[in-house]
C-alpha positions as MATLAB code, in Angstrom:
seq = 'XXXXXXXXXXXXXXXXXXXXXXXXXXXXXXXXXXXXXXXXXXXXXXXXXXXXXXXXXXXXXXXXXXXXXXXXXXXXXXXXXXXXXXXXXXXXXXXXXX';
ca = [
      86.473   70.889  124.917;
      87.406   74.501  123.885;
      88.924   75.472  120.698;
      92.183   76.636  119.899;
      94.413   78.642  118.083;
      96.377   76.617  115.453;
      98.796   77.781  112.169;
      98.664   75.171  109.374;
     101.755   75.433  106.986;
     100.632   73.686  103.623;
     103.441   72.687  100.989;
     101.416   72.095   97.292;
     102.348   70.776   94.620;
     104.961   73.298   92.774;
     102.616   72.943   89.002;
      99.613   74.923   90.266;
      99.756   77.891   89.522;
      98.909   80.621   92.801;
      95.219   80.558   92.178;
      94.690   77.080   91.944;
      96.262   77.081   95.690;
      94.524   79.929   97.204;
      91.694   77.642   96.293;
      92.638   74.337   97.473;
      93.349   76.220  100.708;
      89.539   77.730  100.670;
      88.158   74.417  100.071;
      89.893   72.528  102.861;
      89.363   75.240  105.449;
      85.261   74.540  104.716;
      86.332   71.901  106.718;
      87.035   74.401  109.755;
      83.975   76.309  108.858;
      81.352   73.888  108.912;
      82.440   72.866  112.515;
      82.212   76.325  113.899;
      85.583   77.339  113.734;
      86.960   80.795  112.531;
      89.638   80.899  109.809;
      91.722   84.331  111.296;
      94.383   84.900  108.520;
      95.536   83.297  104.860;
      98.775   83.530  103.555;
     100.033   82.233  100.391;
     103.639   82.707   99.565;
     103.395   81.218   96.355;
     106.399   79.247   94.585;
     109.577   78.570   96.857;
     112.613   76.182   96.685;
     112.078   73.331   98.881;
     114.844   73.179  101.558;
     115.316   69.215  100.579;
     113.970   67.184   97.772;
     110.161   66.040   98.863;
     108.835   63.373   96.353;
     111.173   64.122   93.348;
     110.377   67.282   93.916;
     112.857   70.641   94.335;
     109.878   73.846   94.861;
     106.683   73.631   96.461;
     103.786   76.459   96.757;
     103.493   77.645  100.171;
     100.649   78.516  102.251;
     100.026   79.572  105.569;
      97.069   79.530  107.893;
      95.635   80.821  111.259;
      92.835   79.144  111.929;
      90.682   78.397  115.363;
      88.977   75.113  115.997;
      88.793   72.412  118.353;
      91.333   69.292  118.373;
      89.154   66.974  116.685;
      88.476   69.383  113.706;
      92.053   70.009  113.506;
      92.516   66.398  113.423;
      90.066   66.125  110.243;
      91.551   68.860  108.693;
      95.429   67.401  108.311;
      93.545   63.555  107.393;
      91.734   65.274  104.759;
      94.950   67.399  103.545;
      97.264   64.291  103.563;
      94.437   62.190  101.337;
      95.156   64.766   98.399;
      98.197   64.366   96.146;
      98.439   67.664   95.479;
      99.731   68.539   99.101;
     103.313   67.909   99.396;
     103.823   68.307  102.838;
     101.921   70.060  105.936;
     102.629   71.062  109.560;
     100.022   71.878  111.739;
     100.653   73.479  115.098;
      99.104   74.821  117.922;
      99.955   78.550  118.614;
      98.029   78.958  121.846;
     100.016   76.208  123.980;
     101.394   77.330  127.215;
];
């Protein structure tokens, strides 16, 4: 298998604060580390309005990721992101698909 190129849009919840997300982020992307893929770019937005209501929820702290990895780590990745109850929502997709 070869790795690919993958953006990971990560909805937390809207009560931590920017730091606390910027380091939920960090610790779930060990997860692309330790199986030799490369994390290319982190993005957090911060607080945003939620476009519908998620959980009894209205606003939700974005983040965005570029990350490289193979399938299975990118599988392991979202399983471990929708085990916490701090993520709201995510979307991962691949950005290298023909």
């Amino acid at each position: 298998m070869s790795a690919h190129k993958y953006e990971l849009m990560l909805i937390a919840d809207p009560e931590l604060d920017e730091r606390a997300v910027k380091k939920l982020v960090d610790t779930y992307l060990e997860t692309v580390t330790n199986e030799k893929g490369t994390v290319d770019n982190v993005d957090v937005w911060g607080r945003r309005k939620l476009a519908y209501e998620i959980e009894g929820k209205t606003e939700g702290n974005y983040a965005v990721v570029n990350y490289t990895a193979e399938p299975a780590t990118s599988d392991e990745l979202d399983r471990l992101l929708n085990l916490n109850e701090s993520v709201v929502r995510t979307k991962i997709l691949r950005t290298d698909a023909e």
